[in-house]
SENUTI-791263 format. One line per field, with one value per residue: residue number from 1; residue in three letters; z, x, y of N, C-alpha, C in turn. Coordinates in steps of 0.2 Angstrom, whole numbers. Atoms other than C-alpha are relative to their C-alpha. Example, Ala and Ser with C-alpha at 12.3 -4.5 7.8 and 13.67 -1.06 7.14 Angstrom:
REM residues 2
tortor = [1, 2]
drenlum = [ALA, SER]
n_Z = [0, -1]
n_X = [4, -4]
n_Y = [-6, -6]
ca_Z = [39, 36]
ca_X = [62, 68]
ca_Y = [-22, -5]
c_Z = [0, 3]
c_X = [4, -4]
c_Y = [6, 5]
This chain:
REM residues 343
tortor = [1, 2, 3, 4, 5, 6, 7, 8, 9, 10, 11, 12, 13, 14, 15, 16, 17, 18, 19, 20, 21, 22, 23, 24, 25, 26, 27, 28, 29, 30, 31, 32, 33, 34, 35, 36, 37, 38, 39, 40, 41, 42, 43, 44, 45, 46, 47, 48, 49, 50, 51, 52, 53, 54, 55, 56, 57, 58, 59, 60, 61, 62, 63, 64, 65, 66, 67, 68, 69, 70, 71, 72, 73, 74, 75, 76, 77, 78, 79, 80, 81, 82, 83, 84, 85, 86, 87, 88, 89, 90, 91, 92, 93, 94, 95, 96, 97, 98, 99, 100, 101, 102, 103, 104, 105, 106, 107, 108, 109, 110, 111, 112, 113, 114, 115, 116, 117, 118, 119, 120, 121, 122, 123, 124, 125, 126, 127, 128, 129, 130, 131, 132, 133, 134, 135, 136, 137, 138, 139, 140, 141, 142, 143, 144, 145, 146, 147, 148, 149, 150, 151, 152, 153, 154, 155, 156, 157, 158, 159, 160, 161, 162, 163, 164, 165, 166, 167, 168, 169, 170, 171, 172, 173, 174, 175, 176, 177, 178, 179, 180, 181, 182, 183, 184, 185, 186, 187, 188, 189, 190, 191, 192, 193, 194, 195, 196, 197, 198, 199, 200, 201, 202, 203, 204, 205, 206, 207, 208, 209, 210, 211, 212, 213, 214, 215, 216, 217, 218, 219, 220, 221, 222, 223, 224, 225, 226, 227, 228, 229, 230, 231, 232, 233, 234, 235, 236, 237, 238, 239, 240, 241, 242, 243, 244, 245, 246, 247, 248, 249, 250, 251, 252, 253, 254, 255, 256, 257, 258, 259, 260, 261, 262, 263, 264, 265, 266, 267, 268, 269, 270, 271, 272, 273, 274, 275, 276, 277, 278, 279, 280, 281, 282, 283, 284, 285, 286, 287, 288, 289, 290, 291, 292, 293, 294, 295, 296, 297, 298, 299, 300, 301, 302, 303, 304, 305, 306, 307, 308, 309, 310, 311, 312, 313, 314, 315, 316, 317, 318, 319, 320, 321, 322, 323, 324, 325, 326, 327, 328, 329, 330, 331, 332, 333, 334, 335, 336, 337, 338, 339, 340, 341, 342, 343]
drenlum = [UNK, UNK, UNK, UNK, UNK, UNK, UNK, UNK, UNK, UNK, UNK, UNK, UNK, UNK, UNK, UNK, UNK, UNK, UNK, UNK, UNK, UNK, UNK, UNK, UNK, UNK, UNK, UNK, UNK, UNK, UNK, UNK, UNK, UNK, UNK, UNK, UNK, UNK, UNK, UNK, UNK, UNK, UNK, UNK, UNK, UNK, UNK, UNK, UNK, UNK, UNK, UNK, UNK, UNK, UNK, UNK, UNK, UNK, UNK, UNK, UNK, UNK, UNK, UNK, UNK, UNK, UNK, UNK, UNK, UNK, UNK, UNK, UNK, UNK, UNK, UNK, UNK, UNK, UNK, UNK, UNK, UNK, UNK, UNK, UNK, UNK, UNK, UNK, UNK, UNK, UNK, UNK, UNK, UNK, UNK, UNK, UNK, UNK, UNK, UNK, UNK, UNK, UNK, UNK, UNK, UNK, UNK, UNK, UNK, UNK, UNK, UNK, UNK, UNK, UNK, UNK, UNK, UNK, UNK, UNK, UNK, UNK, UNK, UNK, UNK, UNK, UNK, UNK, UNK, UNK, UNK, UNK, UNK, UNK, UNK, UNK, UNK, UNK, UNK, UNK, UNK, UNK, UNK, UNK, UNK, UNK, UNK, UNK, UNK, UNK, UNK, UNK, UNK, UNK, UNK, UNK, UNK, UNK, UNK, UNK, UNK, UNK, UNK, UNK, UNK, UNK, UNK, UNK, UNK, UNK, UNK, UNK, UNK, UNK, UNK, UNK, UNK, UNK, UNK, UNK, UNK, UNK, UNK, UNK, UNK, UNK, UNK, UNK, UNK, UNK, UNK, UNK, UNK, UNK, UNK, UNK, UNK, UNK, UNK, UNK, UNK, UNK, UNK, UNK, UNK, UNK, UNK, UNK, UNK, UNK, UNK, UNK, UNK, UNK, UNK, UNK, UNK, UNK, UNK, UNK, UNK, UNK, UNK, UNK, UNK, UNK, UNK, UNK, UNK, UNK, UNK, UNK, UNK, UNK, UNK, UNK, UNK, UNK, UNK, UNK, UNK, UNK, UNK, UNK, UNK, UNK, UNK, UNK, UNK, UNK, UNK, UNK, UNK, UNK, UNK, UNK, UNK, UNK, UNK, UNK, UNK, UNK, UNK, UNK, UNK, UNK, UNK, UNK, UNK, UNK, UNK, UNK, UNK, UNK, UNK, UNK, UNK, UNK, UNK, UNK, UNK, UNK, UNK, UNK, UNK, UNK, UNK, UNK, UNK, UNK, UNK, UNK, UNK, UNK, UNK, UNK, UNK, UNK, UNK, UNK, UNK, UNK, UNK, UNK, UNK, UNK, UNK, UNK, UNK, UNK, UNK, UNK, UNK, UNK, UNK, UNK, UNK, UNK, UNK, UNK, UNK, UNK, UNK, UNK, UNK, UNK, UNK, UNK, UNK, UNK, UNK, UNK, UNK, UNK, UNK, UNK, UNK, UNK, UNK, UNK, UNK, UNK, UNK]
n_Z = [0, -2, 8, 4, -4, 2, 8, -1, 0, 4, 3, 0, 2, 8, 4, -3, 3, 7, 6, -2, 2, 0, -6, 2, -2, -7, -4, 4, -3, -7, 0, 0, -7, -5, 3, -8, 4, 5, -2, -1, -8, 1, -1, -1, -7, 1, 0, -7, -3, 3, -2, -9, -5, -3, 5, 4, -5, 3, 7, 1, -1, 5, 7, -2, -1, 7, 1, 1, 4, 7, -1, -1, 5, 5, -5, 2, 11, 2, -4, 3, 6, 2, -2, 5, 6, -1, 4, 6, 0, -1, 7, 7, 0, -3, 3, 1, -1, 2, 9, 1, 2, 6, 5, 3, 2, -4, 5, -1, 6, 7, 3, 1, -7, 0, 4, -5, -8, 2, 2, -6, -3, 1, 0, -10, -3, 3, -6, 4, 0, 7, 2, 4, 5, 1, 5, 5, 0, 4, 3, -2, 0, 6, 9, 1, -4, 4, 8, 5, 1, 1, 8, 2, 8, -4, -1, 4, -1, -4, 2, -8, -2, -3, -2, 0, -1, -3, -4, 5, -5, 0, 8, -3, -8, 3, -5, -9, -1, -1, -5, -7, -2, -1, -6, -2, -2, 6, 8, 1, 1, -1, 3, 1, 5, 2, 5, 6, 7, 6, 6, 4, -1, 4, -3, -6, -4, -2, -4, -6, -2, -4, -1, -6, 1, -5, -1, -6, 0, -3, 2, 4, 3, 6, 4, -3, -5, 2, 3, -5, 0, 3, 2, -5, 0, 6, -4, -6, 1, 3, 2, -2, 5, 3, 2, 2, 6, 1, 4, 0, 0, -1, -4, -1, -8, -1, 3, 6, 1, 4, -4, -4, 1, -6, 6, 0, -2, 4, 4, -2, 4, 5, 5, 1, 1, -5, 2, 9, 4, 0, -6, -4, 0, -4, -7, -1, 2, -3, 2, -4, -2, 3, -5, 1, -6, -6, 0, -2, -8, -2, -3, 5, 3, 0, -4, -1, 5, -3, 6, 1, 3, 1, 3, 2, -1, 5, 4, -4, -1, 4, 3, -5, -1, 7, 0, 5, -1, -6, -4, -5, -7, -5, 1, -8, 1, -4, 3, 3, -8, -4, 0, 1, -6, -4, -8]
n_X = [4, -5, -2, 5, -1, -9, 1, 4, -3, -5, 5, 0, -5, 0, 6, -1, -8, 1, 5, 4, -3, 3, 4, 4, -1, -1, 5, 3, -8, 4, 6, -1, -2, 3, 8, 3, 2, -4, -7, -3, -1, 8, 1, -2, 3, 5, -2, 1, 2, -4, -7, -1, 2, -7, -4, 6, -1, -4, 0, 6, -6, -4, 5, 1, -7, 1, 3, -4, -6, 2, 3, -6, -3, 7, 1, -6, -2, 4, -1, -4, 1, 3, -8, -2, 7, 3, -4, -1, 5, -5, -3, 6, 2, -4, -3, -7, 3, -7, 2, 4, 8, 4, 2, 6, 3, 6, 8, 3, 10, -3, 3, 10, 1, -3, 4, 5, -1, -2, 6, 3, -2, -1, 8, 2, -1, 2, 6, 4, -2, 0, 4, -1, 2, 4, -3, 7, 2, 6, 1, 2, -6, -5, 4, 7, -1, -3, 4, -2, 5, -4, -2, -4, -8, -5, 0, -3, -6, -1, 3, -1, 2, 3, 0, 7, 4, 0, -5, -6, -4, -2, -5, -1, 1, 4, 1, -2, 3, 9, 2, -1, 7, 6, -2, -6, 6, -2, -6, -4, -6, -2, -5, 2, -5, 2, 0, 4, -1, 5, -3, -4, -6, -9, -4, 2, 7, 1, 7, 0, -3, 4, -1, 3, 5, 1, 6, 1, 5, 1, 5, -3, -7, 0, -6, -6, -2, -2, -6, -8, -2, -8, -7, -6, -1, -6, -5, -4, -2, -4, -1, 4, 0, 5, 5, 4, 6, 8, 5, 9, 0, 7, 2, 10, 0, -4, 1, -4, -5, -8, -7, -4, -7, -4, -4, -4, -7, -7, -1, 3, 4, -5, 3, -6, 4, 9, 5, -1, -1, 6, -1, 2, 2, 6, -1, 9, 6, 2, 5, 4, 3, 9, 7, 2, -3, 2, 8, 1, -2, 5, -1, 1, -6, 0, -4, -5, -5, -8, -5, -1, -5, -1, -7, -3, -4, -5, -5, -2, -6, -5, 1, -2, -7, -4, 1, 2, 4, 2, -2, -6, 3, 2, -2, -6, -6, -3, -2, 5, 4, -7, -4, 4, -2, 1, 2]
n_Y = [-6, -6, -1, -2, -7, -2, -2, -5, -4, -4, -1, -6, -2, -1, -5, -10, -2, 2, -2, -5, -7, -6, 0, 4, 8, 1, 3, 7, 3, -1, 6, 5, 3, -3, -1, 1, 7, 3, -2, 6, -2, 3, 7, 2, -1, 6, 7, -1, 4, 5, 1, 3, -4, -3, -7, -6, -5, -3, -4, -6, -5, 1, -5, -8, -2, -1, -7, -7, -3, -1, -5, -7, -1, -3, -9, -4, -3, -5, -4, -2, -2, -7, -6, 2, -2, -8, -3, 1, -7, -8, -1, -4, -6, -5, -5, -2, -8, -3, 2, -6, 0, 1, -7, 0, -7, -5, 0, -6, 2, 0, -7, -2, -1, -8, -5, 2, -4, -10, -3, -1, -6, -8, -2, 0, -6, -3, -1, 6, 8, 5, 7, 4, 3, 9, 3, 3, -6, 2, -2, -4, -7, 0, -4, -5, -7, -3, -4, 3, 8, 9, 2, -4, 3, 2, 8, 2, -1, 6, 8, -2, 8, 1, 5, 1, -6, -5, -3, 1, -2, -5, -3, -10, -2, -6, 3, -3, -7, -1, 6, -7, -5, 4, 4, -5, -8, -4, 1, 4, 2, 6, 2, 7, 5, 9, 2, -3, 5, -1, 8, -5, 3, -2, -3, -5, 4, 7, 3, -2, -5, -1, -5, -4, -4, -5, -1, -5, -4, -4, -5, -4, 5, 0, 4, -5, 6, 8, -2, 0, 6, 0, -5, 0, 6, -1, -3, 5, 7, -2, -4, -7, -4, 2, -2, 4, -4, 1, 1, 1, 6, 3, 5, 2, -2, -3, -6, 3, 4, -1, 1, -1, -2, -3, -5, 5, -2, 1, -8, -6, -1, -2, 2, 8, 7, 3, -3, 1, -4, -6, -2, 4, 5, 1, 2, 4, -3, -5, -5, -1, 4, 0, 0, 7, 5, 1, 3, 10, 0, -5, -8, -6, 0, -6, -2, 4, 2, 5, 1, 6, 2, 7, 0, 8, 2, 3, -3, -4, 2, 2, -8, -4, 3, 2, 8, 0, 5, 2, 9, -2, -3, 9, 6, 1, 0, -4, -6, -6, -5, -4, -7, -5, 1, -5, 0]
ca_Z = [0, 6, -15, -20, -11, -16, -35, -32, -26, -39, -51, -46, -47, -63, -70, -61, -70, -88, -92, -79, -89, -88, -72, -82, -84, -67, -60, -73, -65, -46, -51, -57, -38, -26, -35, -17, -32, -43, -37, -36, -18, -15, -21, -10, 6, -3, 0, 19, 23, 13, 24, 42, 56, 65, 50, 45, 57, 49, 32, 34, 41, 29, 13, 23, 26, 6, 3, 13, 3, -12, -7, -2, -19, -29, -18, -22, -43, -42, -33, -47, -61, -58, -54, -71, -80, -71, -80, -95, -95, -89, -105, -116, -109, -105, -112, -119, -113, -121, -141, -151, -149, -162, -174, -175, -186, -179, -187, -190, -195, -212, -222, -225, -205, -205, -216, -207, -190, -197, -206, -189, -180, -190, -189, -170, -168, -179, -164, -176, -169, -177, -180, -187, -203, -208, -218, -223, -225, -231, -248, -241, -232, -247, -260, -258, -243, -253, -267, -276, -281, -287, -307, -305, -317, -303, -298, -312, -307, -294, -296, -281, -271, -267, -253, -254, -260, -247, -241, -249, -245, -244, -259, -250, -231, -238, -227, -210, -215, -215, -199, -188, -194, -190, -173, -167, -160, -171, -174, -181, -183, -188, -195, -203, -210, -215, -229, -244, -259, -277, -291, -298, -302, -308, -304, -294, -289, -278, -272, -257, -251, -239, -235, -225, -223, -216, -212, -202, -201, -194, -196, -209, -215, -232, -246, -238, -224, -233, -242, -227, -219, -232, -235, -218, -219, -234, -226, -211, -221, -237, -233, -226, -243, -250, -258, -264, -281, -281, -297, -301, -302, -298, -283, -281, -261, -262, -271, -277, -279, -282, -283, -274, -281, -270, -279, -282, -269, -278, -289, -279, -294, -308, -317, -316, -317, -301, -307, -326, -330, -324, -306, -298, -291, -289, -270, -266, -268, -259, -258, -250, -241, -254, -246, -250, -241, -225, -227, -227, -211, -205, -203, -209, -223, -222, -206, -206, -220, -220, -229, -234, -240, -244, -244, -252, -239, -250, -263, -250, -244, -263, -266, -249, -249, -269, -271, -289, -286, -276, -274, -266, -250, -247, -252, -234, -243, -232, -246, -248, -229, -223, -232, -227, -207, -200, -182]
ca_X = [0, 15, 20, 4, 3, 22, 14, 1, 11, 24, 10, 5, 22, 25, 6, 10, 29, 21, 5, -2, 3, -12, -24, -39, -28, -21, -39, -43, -25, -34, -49, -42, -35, -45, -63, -72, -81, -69, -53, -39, -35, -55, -55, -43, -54, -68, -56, -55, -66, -55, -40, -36, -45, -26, -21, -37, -30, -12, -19, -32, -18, -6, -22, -24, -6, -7, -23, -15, 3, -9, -21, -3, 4, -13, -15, 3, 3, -14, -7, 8, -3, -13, 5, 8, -9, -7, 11, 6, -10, 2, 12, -2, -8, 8, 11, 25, 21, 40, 30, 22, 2, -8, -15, -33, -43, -54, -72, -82, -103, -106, -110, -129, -129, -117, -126, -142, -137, -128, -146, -156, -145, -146, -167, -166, -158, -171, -185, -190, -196, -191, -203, -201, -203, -217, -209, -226, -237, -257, -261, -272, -257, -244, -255, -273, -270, -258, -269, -263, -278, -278, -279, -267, -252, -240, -242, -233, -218, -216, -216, -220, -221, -236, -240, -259, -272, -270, -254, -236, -220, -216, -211, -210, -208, -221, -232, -227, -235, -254, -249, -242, -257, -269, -261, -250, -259, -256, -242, -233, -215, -209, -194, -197, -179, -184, -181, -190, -194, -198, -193, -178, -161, -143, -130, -139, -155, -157, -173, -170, -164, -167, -175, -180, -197, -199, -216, -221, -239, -244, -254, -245, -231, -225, -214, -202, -200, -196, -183, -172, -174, -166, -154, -147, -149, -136, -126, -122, -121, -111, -103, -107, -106, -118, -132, -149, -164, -181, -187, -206, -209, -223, -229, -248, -244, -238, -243, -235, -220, -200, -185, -170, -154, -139, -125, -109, -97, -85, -83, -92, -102, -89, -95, -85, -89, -101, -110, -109, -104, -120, -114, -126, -133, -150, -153, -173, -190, -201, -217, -232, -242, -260, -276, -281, -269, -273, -292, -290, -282, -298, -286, -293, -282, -291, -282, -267, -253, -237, -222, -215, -198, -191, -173, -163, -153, -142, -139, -135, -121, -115, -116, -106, -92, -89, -97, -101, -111, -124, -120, -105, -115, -121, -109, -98, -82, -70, -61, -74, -81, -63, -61, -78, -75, -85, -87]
ca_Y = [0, 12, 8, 13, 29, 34, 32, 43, 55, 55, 53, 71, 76, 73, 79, 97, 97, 90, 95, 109, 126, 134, 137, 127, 110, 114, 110, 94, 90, 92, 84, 69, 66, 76, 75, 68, 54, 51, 55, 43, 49, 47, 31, 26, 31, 18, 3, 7, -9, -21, -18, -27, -18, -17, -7, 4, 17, 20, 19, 32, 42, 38, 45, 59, 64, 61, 73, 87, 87, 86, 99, 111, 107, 111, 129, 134, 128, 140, 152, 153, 151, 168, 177, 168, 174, 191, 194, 188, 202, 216, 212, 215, 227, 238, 256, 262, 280, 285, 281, 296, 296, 289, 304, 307, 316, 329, 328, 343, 344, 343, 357, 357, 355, 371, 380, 374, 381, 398, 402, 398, 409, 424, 422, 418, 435, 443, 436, 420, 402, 387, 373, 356, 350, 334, 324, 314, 327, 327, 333, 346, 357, 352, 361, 365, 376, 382, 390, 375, 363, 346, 353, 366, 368, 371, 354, 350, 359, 346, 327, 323, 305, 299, 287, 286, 299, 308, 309, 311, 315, 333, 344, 361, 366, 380, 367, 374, 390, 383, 371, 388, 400, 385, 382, 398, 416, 430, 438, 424, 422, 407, 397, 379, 367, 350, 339, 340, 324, 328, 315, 328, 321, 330, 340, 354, 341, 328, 317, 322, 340, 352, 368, 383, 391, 408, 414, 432, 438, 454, 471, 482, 467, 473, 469, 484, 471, 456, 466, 472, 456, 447, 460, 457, 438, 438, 449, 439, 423, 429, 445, 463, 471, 458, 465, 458, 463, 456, 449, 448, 429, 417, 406, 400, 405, 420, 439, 446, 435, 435, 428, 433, 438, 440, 452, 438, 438, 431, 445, 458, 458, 463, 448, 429, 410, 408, 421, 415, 434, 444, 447, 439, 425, 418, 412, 408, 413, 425, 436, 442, 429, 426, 431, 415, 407, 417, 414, 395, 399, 409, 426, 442, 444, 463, 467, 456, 453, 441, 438, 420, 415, 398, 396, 378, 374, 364, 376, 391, 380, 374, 393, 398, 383, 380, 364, 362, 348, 343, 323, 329, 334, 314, 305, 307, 312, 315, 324, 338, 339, 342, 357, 366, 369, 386, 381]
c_Z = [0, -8, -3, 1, -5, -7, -2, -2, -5, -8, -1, -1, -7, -6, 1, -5, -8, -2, 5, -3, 1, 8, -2, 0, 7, 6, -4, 3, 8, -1, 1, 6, 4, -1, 7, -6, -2, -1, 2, 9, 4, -1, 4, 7, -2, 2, 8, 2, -1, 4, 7, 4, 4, -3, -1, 4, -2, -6, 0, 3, -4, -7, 4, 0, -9, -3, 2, -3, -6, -1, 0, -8, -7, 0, -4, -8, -1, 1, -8, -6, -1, 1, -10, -7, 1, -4, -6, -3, 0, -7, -5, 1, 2, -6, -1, 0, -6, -11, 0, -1, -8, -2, -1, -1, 3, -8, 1, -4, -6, -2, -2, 11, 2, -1, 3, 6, -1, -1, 5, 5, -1, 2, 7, 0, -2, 4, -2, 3, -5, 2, -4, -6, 0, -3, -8, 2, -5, -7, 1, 2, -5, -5, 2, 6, -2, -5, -7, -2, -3, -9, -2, -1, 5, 3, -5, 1, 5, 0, 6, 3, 3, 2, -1, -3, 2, 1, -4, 3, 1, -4, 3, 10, 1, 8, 3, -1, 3, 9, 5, -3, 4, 8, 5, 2, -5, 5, 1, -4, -1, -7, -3, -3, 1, -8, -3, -5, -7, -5, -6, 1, -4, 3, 5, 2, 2, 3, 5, 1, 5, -1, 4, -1, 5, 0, 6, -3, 6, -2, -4, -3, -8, -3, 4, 6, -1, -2, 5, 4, -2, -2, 8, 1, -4, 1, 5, -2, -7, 2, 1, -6, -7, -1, -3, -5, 3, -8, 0, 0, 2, 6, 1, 9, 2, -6, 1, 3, -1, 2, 0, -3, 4, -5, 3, 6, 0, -1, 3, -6, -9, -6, 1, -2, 4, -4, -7, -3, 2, 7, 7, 1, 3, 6, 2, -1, 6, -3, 7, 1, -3, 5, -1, 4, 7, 2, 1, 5, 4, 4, -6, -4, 0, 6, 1, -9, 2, -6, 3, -5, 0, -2, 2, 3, -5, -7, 4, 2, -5, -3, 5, -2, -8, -1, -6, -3, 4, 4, 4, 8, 4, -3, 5, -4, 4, -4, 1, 8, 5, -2, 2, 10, 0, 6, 5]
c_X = [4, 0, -4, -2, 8, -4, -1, 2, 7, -3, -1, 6, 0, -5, 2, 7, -3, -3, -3, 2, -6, -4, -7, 3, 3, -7, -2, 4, -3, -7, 0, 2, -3, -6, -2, -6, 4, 7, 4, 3, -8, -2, 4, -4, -4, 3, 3, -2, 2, 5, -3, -3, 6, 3, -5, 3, 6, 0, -4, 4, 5, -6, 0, 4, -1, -5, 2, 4, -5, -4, 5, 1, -6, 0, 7, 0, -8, 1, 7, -4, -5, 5, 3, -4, 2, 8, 0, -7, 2, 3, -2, -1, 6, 2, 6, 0, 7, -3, -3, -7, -1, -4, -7, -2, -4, -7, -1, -8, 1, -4, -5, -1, 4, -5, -8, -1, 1, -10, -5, 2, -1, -8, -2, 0, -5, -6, -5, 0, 2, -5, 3, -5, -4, 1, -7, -4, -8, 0, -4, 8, 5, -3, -6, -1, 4, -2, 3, -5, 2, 1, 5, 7, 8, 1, 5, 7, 5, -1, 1, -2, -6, -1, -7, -4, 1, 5, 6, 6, 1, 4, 3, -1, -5, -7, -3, -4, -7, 0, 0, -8, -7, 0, 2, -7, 3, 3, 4, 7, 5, 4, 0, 7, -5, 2, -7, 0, -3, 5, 5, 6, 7, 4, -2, -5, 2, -8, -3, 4, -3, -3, -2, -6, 0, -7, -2, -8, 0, -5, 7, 5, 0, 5, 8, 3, 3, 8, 7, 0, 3, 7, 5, 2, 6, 7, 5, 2, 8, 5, -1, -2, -5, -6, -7, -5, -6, 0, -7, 2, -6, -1, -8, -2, 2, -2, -1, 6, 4, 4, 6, 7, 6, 6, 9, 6, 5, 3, -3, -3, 2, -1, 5, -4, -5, -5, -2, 0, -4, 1, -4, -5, -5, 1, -7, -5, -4, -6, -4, -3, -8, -5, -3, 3, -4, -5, -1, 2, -3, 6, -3, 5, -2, 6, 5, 3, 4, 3, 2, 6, 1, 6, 4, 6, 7, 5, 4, 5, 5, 0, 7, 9, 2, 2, -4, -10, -5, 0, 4, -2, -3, 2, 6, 6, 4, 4, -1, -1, 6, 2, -7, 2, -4, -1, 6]
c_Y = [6, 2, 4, 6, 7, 0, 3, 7, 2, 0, 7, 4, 2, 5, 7, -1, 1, 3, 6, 8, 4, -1, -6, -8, 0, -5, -8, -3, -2, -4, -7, -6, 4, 0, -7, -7, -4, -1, -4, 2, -2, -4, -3, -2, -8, -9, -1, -8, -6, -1, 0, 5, 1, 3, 3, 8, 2, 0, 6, 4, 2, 6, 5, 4, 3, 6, 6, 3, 0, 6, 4, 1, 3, 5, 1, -2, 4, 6, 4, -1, 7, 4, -3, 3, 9, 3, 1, 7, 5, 1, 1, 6, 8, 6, 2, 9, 4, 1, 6, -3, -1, 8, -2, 5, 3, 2, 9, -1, 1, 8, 3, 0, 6, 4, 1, 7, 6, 3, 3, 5, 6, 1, 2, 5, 4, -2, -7, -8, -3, -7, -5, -3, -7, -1, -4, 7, -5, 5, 9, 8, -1, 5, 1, 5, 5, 4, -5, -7, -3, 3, 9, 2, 1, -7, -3, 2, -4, -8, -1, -8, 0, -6, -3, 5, 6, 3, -3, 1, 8, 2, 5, -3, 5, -3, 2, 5, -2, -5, 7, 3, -1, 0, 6, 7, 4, 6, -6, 2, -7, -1, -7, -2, -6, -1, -1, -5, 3, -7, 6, -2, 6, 5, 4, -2, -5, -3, 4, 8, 2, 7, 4, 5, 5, 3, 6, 2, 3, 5, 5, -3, 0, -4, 4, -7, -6, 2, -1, -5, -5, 3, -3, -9, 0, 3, -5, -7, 2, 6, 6, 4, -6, 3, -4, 5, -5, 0, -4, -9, -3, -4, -1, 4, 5, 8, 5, -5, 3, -3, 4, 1, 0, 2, -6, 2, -3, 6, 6, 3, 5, -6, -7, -5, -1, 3, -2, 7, 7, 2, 0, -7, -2, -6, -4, 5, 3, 3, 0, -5, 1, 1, -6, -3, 1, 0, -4, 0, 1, 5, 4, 3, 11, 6, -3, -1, -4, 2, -8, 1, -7, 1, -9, 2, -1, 5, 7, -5, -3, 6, 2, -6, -2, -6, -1, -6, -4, -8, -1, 1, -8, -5, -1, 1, 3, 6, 7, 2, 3, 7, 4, 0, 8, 1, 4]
């Protein structure tokens, strides 16, 4: 029996020398002799009844003596394999404080969200909310609150998605004007961004774009107002020495009507390529708010007036950073969004 003990233990010897490298075969190592079923130390208690009753008392001292030194030696190869595992951690994980930082690039918003934010800014100060844009929208505020019924010819000028009957995506942020007059006390001042779908594709159209609706009703609100208004928006976006004309033009929403010039500040209006020559450049559309409009509203169009503007985000910022193309704006180039930075 003493032989068979001695094996044991140089059994466990050897397993701890050979094959215990890691903490996980450390335990399969432990199990295989200490497991309280299956354990060859474990099995030796079970054979207790087999042996002399004058010896049962120095073998059962002897196995135990055995499971202590094998318990010690267990405790200590675990003890050296997490002092093992924890060096081999540190060495992953260890800095080399003395090495140059890795290099990273610094992001910036993109240039329709630039442009975005600048435009909102200039109106806040001028005492303007901003409202959000409905992207599904019903038919009713897209166009027939508009002074734009279902058989007429401006419709045409928009191909416009529709989901049902009723409801489509939004062509215009124009909209917002019949949801505030409906919704809001009067006087109104309000500022509407939101995207915008019509079915329009090429270099200076996308599907998708964005714009901004401005909308003020009041008592005595003329064209004189819309002018200097604009005038200082332009200003602050392009330029103090930017200027702005009014030509006549058309909207169903809006009489009279015009679109917006802004004098090139490129060339301060001497004539180049932005401008194609003529020294200035169209920006967006405007005018007086139709009595029709503000009648569908039920406002007395008798005692109250407004003005409405609408301005294409997207081309205001391929106007401001000299981005030929408007695909450029959503196709995430880092090339292109790295050079526009006004933050």
């Amino acid at each position: 029996m003493s032989d068979r003990l001695a094996s044991i233990k140089q059994e466990i010897m050897d397993g701890i020398e050979k094959r215990a490298n890691s903490r996980a075969a450390a335990f399969e190592l432990r199990k295989q002799f200490l497991d309280s079923k299956t354990g060859k130390i474990g099995q030796l208690m079970k054979e207790m009844r087999s042996i002399a009753p004058e010896e049962r008392a120095g073998f059962g001292k002897s196995v135990n003596e055995l499971k202590e030194w094998a318990l010690q030696r267990f405790l200590e190869l675990d003890e050296k394999m997490k002092a093992k595992e924890l060096e081999v951690r540190y060495e992953l994980e260890k800095i080399d404080v003395t090495m140059p930082a890795e290099k990273r690039e610094t992001g910036n918003l993109h240039p329709i969200t630039q442009m975005r934010n600048q435009i909102i800014d200039v109106f806040i100060g001028m005492g303007f909310e901003v409202f959000e844009n409905r992207e599904i929208e019903k038919d009713y505020y897209n166009f027939e609150a508009l002074n734009i019924p279902k058989d007429h010819p401006a419709r045409d000028m928009q191909d416009t998605f529709y989901l049902s009957p009723e409801f489509l995506l939004a062509t215009q942020t124009s909209a917002a004007q019949i949801h505030a007059m409906e919704t809001k006390p009067l006087p109104i001042k309000m500022l509407c961004p939101g995207r915008v779908f019509r079915s329009d594709d090429d270099a200076t159209h996308s599907p998708m774009f964005h714009q901004m609706e401005g909308l003020v009703v009041d008592k005595k609100i003329t064209l004189c107002d819309l002018k200097g208004m604009l005038d200082v928006f332009v200003q602050k976006i392009y330029g103090e020495e930017t200027t702005t004309r009014l030509r006549p033009s058309y909207f169903p929403f809006t009489e009279p009507s015009a679109e917006v010039d802004v004098s090139c500040f490129e060339c301060g209006g001497s004539g180049c390529r932005l401008c194609k020559g003529t020294g200035w450049i169209e920006l967006l559309g405007c005018g007086i708010v139709n009595n029709k409009v503000l009648e569908n509203c039920g406002i007395d169009s008798a005692e109250y007036s407004g003005l409405a503007f609408g301005i294409g985000i997207d081309r205001a910022a391929m106007l401001k950073y000299g981005i030929n193309n408007i695909k450029l704006l959503f196709e995430s180039d880092l090339r292109v969004l790295k050079q526009v930075n006004d933050n």
